[in-house]
Predicted model as a PDB file, atoms N, CA, C, CB and O in Angstrom, pLDDT in the B-factor column:
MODEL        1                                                                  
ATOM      1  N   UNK A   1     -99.725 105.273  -2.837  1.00 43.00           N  
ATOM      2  CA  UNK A   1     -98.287 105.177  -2.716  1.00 43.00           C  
ATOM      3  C   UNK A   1     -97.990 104.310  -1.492  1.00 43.00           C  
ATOM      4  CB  UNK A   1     -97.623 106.597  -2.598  1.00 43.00           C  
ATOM      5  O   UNK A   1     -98.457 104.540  -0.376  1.00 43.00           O  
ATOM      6  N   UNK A   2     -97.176 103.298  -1.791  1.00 51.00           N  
ATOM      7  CA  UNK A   2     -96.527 102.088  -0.648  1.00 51.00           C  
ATOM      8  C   UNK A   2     -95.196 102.095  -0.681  1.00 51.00           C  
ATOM      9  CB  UNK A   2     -96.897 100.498  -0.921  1.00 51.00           C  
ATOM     10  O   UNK A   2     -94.615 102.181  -1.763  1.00 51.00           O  
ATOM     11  N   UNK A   3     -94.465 101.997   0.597  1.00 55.00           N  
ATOM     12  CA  UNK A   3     -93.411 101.342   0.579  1.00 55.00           C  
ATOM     13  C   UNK A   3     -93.172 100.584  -0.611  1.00 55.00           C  
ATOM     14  CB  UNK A   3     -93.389 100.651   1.586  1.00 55.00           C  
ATOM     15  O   UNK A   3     -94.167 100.004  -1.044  1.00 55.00           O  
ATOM     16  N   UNK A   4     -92.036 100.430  -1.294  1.00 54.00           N  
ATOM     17  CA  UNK A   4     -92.170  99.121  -1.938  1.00 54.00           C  
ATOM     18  C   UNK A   4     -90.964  97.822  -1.082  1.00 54.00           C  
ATOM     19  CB  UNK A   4     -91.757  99.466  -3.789  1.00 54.00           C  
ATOM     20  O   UNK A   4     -89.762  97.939  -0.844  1.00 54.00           O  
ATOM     21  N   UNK A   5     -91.898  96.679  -0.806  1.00 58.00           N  
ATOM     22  CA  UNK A   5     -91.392  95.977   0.450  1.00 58.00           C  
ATOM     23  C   UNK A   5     -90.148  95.904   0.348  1.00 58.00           C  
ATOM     24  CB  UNK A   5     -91.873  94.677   0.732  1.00 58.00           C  
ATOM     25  O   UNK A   5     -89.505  96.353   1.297  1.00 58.00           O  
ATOM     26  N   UNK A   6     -89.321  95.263  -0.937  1.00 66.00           N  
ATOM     27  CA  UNK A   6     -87.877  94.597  -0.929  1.00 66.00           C  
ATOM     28  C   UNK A   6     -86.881  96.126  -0.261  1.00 66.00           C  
ATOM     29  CB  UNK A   6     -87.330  93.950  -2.958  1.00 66.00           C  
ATOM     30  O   UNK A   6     -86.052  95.992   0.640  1.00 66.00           O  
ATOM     31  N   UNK A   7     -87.192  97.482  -0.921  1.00 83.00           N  
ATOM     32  CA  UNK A   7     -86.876  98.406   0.133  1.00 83.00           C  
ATOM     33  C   UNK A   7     -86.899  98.788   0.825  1.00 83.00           C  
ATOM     34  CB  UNK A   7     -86.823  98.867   0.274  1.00 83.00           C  
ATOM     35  O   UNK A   7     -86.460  99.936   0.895  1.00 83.00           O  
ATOM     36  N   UNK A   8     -87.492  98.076   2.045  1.00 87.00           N  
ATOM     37  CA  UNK A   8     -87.579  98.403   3.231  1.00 87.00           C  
ATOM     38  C   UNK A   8     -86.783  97.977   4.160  1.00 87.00           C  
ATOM     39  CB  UNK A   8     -88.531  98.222   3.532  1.00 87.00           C  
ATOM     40  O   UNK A   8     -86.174  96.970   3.800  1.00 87.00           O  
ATOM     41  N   UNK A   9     -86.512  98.367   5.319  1.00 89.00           N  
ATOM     42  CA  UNK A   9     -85.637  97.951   5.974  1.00 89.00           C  
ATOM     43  C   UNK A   9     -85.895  96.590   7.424  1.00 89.00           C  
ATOM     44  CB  UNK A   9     -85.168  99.289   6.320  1.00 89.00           C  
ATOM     45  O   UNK A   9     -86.388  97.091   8.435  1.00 89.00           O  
ATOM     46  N   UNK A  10     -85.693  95.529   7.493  1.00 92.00           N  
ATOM     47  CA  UNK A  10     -86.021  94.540   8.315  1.00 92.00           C  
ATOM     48  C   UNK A  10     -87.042  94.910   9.367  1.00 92.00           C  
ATOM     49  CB  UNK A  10     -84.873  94.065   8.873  1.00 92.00           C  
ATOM     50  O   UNK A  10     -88.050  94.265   9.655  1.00 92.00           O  
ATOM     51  N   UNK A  11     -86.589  96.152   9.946  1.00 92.00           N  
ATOM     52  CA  UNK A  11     -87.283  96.589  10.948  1.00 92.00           C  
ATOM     53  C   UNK A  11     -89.105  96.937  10.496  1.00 92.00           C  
ATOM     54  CB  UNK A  11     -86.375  97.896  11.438  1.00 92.00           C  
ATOM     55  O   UNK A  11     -90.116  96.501  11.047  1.00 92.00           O  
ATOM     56  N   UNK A  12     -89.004  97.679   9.550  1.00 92.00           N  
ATOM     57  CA  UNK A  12     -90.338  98.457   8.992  1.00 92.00           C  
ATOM     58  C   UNK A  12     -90.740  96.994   8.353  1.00 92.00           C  
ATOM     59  CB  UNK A  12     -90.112 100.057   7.701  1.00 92.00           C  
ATOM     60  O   UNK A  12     -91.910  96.759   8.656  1.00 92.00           O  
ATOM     61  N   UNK A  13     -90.278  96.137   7.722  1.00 93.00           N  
ATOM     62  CA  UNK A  13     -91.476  94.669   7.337  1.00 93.00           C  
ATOM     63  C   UNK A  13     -91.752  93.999   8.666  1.00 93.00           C  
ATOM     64  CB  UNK A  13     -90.719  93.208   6.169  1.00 93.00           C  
ATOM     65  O   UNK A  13     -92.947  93.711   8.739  1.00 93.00           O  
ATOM     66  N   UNK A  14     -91.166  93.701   9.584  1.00 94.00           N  
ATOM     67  CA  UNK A  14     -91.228  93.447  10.468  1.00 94.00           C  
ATOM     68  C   UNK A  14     -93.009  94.147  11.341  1.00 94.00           C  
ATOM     69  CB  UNK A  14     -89.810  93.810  10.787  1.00 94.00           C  
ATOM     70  O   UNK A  14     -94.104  93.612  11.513  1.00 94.00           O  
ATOM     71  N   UNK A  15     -92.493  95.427  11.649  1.00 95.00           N  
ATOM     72  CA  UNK A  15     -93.391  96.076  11.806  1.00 95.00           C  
ATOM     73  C   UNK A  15     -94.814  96.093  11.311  1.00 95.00           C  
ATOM     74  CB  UNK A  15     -92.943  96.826  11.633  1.00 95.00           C  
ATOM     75  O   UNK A  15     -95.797  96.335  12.012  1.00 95.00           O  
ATOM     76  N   UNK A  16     -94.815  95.657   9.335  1.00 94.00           N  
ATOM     77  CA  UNK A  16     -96.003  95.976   8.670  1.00 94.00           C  
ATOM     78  C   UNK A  16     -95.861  97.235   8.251  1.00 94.00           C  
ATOM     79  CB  UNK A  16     -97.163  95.823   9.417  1.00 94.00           C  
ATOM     80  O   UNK A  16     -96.786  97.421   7.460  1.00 94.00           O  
ATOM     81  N   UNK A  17     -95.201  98.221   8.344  1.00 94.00           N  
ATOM     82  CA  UNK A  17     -95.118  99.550   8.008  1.00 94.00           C  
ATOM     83  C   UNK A  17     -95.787  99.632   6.581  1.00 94.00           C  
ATOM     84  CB  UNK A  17     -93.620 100.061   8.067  1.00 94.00           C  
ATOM     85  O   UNK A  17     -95.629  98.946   5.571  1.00 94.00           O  
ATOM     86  N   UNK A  18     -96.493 100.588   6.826  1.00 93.00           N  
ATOM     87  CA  UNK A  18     -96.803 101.268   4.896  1.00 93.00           C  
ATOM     88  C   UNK A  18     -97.131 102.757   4.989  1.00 93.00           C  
ATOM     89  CB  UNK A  18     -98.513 100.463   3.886  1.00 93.00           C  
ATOM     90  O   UNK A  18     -97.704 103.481   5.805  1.00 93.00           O  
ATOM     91  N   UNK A  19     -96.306 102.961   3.377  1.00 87.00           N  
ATOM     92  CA  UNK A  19     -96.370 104.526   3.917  1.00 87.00           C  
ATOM     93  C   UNK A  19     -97.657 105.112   2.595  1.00 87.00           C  
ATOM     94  CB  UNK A  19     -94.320 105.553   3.785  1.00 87.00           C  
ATOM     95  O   UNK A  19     -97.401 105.325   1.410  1.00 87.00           O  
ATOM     96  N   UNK A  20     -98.698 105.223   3.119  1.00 88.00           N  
ATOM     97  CA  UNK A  20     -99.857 106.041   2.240  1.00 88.00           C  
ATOM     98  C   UNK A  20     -99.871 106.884   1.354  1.00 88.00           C  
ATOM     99  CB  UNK A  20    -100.518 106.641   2.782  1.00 88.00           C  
ATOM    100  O   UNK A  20    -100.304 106.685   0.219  1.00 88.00           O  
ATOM    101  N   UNK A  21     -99.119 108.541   2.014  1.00 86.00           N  
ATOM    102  CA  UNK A  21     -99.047 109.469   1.544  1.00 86.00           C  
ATOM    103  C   UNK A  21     -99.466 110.297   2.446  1.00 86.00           C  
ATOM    104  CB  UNK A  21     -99.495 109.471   0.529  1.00 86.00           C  
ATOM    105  O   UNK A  21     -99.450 110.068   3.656  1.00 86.00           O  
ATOM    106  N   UNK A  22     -99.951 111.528   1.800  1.00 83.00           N  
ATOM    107  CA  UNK A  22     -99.713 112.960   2.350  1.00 83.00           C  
ATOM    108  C   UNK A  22    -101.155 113.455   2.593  1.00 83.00           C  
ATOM    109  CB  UNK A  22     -98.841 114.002   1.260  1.00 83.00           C  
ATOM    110  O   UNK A  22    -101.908 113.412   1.620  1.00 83.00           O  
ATOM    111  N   UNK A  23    -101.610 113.893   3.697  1.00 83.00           N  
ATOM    112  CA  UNK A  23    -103.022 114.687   3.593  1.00 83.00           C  
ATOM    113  C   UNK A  23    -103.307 115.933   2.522  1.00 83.00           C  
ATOM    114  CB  UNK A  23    -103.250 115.327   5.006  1.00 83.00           C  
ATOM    115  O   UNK A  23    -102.769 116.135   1.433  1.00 83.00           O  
ATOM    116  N   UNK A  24    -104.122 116.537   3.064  1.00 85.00           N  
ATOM    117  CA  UNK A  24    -104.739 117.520   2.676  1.00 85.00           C  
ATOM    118  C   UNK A  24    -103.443 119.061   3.187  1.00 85.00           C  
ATOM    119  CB  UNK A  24    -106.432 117.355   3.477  1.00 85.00           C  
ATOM    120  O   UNK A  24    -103.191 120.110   2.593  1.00 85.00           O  
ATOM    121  N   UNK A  25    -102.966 118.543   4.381  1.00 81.00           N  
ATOM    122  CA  UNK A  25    -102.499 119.422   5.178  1.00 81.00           C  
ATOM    123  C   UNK A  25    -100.827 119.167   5.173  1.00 81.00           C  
ATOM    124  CB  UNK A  25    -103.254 119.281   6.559  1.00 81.00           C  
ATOM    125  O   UNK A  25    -100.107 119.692   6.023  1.00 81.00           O  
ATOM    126  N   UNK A  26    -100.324 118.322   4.140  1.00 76.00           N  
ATOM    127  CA  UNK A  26     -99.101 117.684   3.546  1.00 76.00           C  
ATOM    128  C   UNK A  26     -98.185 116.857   4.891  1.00 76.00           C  
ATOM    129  CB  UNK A  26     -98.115 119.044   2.729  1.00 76.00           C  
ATOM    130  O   UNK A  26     -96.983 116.599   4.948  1.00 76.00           O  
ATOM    131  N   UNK A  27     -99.592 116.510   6.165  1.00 81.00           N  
ATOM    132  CA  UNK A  27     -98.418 115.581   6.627  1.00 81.00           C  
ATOM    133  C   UNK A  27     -98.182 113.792   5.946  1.00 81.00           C  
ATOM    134  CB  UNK A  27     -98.728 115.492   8.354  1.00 81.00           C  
ATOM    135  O   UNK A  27     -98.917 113.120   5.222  1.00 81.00           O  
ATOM    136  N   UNK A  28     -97.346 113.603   6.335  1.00 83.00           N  
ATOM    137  CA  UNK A  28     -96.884 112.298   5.938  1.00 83.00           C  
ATOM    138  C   UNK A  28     -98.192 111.327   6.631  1.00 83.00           C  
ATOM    139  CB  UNK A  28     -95.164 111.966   6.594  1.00 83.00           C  
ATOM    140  O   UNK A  28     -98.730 111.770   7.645  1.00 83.00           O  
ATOM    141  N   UNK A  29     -98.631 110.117   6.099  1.00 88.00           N  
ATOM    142  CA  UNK A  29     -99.345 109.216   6.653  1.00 88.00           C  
ATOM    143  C   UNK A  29     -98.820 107.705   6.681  1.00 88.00           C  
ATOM    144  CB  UNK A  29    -100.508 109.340   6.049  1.00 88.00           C  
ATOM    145  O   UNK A  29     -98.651 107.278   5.539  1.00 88.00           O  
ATOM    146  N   UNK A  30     -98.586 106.992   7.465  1.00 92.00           N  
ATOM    147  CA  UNK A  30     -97.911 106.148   7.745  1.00 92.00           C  
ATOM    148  C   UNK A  30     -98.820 105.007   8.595  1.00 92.00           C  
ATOM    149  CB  UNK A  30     -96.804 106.768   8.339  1.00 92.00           C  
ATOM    150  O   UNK A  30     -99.214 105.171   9.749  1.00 92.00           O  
ATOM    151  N   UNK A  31     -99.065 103.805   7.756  1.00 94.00           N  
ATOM    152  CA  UNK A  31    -100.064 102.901   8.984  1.00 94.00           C  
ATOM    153  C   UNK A  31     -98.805 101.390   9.262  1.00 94.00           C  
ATOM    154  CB  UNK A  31    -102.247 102.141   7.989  1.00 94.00           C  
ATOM    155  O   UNK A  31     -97.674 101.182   8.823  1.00 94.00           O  
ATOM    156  N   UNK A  32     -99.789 100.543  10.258  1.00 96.00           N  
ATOM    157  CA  UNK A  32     -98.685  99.479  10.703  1.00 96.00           C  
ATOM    158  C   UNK A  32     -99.874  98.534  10.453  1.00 96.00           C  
ATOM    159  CB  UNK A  32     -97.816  99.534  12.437  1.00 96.00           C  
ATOM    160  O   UNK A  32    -101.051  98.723  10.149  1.00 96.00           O  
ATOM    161  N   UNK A  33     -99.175  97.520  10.677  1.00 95.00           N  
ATOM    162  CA  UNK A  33     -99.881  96.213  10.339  1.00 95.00           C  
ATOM    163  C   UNK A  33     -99.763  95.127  11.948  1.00 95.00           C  
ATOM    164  CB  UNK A  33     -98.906  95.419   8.741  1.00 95.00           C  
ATOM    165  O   UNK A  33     -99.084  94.114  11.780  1.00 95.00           O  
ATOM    166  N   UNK A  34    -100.174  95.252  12.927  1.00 93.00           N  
ATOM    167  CA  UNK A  34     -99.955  95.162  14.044  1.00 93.00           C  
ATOM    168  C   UNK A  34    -100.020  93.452  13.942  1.00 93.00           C  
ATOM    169  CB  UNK A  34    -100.915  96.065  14.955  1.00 93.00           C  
ATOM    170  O   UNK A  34    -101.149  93.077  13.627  1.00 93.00           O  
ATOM    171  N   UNK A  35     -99.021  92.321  14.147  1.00 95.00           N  
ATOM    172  CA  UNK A  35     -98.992  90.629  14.402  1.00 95.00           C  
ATOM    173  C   UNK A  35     -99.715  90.497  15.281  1.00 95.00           C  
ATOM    174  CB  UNK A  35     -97.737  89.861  14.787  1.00 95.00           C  
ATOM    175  O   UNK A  35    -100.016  91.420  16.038  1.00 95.00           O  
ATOM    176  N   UNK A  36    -100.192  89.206  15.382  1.00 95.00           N  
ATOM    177  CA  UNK A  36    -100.506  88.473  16.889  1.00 95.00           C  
ATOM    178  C   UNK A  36     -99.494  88.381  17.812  1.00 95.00           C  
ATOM    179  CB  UNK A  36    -100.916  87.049  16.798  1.00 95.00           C  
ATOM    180  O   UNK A  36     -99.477  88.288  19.039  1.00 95.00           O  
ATOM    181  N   UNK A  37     -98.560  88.434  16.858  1.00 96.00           N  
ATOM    182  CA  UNK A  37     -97.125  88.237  18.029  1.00 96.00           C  
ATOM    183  C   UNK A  37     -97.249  89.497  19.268  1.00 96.00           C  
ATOM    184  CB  UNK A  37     -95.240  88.564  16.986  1.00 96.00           C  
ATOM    185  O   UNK A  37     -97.125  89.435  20.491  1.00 96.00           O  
ATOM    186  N   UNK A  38     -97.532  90.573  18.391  1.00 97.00           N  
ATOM    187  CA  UNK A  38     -96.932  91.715  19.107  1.00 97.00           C  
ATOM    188  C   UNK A  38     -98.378  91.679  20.429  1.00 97.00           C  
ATOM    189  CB  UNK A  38     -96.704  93.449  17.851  1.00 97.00           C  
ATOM    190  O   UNK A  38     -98.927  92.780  20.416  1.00 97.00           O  
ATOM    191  N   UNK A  39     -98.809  91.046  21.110  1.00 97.00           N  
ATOM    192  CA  UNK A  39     -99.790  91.212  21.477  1.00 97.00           C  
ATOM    193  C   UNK A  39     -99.299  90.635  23.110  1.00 97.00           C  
ATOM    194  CB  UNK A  39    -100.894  90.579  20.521  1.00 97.00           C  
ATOM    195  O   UNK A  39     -98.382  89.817  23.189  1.00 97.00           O  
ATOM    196  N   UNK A  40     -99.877  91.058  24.142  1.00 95.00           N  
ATOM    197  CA  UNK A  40     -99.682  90.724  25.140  1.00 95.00           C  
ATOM    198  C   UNK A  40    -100.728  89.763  26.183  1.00 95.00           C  
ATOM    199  CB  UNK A  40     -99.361  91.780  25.455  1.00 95.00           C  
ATOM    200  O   UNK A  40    -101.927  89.786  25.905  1.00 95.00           O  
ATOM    201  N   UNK A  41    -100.426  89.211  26.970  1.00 95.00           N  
ATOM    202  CA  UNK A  41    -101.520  88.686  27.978  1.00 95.00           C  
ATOM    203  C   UNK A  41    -102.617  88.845  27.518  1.00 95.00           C  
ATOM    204  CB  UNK A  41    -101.595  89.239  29.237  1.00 95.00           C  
ATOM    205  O   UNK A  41    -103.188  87.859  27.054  1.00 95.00           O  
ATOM    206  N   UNK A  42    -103.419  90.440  27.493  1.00 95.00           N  
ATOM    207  CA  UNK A  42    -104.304  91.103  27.630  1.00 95.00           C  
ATOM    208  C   UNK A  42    -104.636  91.724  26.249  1.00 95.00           C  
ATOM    209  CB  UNK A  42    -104.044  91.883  28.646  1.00 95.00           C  
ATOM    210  O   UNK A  42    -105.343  92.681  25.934  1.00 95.00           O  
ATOM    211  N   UNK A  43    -103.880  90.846  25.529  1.00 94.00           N  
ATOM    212  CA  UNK A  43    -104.460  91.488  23.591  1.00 94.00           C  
ATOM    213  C   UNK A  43    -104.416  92.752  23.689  1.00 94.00           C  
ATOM    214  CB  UNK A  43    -106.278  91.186  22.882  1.00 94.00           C  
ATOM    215  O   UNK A  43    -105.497  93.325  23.817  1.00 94.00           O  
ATOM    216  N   UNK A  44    -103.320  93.466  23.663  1.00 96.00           N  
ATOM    217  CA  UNK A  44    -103.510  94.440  23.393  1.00 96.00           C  
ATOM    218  C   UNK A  44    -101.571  94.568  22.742  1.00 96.00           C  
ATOM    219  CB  UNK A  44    -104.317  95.301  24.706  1.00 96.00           C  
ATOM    220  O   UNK A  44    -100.640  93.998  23.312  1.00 96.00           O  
ATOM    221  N   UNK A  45    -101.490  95.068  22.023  1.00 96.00           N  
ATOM    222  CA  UNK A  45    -100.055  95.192  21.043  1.00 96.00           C  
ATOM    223  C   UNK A  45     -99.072  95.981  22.828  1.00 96.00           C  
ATOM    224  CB  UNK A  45    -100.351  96.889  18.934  1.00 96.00           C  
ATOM    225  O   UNK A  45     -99.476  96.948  23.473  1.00 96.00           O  
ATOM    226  N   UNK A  46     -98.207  95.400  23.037  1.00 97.00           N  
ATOM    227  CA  UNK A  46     -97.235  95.704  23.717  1.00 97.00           C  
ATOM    228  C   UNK A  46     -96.608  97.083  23.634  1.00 97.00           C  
ATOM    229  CB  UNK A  46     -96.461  94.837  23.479  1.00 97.00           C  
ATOM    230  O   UNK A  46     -96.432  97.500  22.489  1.00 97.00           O  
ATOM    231  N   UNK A  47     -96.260  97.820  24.580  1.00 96.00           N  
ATOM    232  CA  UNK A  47     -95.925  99.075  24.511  1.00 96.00           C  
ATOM    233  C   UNK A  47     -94.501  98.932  23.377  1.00 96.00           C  
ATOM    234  CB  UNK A  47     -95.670  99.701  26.153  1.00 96.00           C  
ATOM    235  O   UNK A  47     -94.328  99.712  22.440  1.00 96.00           O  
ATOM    236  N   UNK A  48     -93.774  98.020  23.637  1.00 97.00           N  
ATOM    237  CA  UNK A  48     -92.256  98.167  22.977  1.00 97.00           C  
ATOM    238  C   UNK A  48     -92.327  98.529  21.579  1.00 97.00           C  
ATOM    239  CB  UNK A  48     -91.374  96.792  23.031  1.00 97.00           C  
ATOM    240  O   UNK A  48     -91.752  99.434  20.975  1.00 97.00           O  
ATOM    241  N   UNK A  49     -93.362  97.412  21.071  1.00 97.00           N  
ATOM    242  CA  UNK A  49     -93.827  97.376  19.369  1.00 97.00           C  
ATOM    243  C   UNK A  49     -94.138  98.735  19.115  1.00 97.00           C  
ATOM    244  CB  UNK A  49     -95.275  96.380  18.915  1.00 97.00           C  
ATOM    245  O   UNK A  49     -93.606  99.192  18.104  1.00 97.00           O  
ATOM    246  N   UNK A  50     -95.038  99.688  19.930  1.00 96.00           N  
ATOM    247  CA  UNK A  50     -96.108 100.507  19.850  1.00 96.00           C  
ATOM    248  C   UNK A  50     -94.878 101.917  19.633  1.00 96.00           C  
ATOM    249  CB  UNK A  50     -97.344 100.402  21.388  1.00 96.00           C  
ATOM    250  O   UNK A  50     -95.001 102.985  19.032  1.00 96.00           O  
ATOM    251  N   UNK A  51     -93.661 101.305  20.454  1.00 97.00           N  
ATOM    252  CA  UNK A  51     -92.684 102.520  20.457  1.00 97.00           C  
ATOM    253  C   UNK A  51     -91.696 102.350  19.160  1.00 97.00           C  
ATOM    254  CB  UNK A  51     -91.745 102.562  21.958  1.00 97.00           C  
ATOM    255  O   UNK A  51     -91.077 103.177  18.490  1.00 97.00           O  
ATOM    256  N   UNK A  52     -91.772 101.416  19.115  1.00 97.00           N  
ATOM    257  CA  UNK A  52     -90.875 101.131  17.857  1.00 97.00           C  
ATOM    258  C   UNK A  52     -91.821 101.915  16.415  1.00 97.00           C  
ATOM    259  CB  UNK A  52     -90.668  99.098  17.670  1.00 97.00           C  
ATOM    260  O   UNK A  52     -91.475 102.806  15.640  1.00 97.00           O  
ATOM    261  N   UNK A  53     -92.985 101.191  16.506  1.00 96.00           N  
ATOM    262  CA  UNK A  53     -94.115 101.996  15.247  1.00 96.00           C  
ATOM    263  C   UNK A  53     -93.634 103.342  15.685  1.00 96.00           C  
ATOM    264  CB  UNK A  53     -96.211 101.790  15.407  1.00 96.00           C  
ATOM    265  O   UNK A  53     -92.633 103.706  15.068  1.00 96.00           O  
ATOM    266  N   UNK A  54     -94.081 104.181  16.590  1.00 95.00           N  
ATOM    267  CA  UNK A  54     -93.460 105.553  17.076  1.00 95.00           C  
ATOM    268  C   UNK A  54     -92.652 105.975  16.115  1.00 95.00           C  
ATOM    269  CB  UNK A  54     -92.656 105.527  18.366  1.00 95.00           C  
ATOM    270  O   UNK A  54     -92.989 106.716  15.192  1.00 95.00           O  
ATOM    271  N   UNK A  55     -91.095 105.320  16.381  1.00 94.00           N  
ATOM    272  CA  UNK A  55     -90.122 106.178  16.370  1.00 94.00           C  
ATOM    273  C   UNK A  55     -90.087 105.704  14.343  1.00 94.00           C  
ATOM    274  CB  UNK A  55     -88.572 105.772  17.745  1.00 94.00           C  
ATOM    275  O   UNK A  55     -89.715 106.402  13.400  1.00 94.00           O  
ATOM    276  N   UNK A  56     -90.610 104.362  14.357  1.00 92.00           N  
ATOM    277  CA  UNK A  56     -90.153 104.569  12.786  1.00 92.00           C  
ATOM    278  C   UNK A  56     -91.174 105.494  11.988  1.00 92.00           C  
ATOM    279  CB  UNK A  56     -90.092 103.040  11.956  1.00 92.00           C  
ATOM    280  O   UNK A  56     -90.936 106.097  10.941  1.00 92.00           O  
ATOM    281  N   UNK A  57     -92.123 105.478  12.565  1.00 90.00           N  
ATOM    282  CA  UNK A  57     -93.280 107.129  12.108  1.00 90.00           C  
ATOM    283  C   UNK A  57     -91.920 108.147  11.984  1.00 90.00           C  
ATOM    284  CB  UNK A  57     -94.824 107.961  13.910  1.00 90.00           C  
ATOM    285  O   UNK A  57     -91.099 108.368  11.094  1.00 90.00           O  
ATOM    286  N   UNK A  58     -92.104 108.568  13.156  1.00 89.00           N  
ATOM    287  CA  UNK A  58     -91.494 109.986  13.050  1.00 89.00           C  
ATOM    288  C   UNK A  58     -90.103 109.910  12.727  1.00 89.00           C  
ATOM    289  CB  UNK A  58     -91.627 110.804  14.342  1.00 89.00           C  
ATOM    290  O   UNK A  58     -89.710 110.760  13.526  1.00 89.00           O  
ATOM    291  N   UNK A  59     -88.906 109.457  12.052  1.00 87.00           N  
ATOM    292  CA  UNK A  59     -88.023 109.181  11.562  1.00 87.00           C  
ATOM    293  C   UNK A  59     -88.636 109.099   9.744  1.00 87.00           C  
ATOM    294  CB  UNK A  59     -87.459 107.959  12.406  1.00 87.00           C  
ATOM    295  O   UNK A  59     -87.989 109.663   8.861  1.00 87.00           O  
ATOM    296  N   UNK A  60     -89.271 108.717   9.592  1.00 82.00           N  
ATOM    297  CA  UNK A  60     -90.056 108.740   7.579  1.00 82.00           C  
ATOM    298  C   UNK A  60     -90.557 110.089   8.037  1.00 82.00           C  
ATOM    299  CB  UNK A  60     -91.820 107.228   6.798  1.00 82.00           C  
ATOM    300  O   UNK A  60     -89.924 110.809   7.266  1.00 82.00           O  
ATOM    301  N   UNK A  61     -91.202 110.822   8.708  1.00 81.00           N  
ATOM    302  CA  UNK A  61     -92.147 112.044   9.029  1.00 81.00           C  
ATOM    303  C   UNK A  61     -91.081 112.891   8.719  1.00 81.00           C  
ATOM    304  CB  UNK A  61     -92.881 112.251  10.603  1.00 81.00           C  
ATOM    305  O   UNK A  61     -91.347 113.698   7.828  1.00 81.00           O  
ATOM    306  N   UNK A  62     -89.600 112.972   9.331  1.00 84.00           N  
ATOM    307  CA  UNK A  62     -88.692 114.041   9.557  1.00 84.00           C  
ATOM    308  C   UNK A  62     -87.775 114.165   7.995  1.00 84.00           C  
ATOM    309  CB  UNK A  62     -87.683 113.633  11.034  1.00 84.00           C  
ATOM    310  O   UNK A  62     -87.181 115.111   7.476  1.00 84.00           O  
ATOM    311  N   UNK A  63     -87.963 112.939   7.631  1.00 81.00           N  
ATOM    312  CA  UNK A  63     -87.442 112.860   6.350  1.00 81.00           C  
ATOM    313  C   UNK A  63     -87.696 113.170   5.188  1.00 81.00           C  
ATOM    314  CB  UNK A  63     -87.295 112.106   6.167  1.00 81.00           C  
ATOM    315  O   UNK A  63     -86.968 113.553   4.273  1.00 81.00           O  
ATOM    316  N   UNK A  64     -89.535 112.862   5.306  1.00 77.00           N  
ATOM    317  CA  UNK A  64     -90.670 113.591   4.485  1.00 77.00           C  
ATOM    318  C   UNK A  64     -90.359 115.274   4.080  1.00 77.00           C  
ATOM    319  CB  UNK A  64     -92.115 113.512   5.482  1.00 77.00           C  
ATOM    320  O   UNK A  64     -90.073 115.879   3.047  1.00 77.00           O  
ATOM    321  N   UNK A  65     -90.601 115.646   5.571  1.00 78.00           N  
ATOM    322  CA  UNK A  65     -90.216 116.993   5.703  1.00 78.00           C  
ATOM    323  C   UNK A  65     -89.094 117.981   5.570  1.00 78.00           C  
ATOM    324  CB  UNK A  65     -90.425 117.108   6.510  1.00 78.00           C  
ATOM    325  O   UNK A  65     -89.149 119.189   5.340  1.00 78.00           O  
ATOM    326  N   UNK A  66     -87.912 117.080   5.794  1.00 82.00           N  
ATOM    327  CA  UNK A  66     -86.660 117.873   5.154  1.00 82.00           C  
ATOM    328  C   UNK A  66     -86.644 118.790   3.688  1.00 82.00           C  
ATOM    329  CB  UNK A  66     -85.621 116.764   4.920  1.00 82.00           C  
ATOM    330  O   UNK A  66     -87.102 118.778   2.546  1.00 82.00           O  
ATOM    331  N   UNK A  67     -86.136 119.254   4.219  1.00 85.00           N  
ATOM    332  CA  UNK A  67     -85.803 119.945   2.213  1.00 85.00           C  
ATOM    333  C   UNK A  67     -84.414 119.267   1.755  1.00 85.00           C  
ATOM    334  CB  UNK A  67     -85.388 122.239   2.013  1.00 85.00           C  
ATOM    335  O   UNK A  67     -83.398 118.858   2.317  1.00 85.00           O  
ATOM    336  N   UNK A  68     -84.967 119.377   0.263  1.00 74.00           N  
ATOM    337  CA  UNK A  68     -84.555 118.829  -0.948  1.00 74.00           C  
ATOM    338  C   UNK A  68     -83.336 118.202  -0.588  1.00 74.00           C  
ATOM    339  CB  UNK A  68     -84.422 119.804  -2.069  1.00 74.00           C  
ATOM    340  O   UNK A  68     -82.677 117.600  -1.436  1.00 74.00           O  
TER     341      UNK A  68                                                      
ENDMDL                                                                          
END                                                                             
């Protein structure tokens, strides 16, 4: 199970967002697709990007989890 892209929102393609599915233990699984862009001096993905992946995790996570 994926995102399907054209529904996604600028931010989450942006990102690379894809949403997997559910463990064993029914949490949500959610990976990113990290650019070269997002990368700093020191190759390593920039905290801002890293917070943004964050919050759009746990925003699909809380939504996952809501009831019906």
């Amino acid at each position: 199970m994926s995102d399907a892209t054209p529904n996604l929102p600028p931010g989450a393609q942006l990102l690379g967002r894809e949403w997997v599915g559910f463990d064993e233990a029914g949490q949500a699984l959610i990976r990113f697709q990290a650019q070269l862009a997002f990368t700093n001096r020191h190759g390593t993905v920039q905290g801002g990007f890293l917070a943004a992946m964050l919050d759009s995790a746990t925003g699909i996570c809380a939504l996952a989890a809501a009831p019906g």
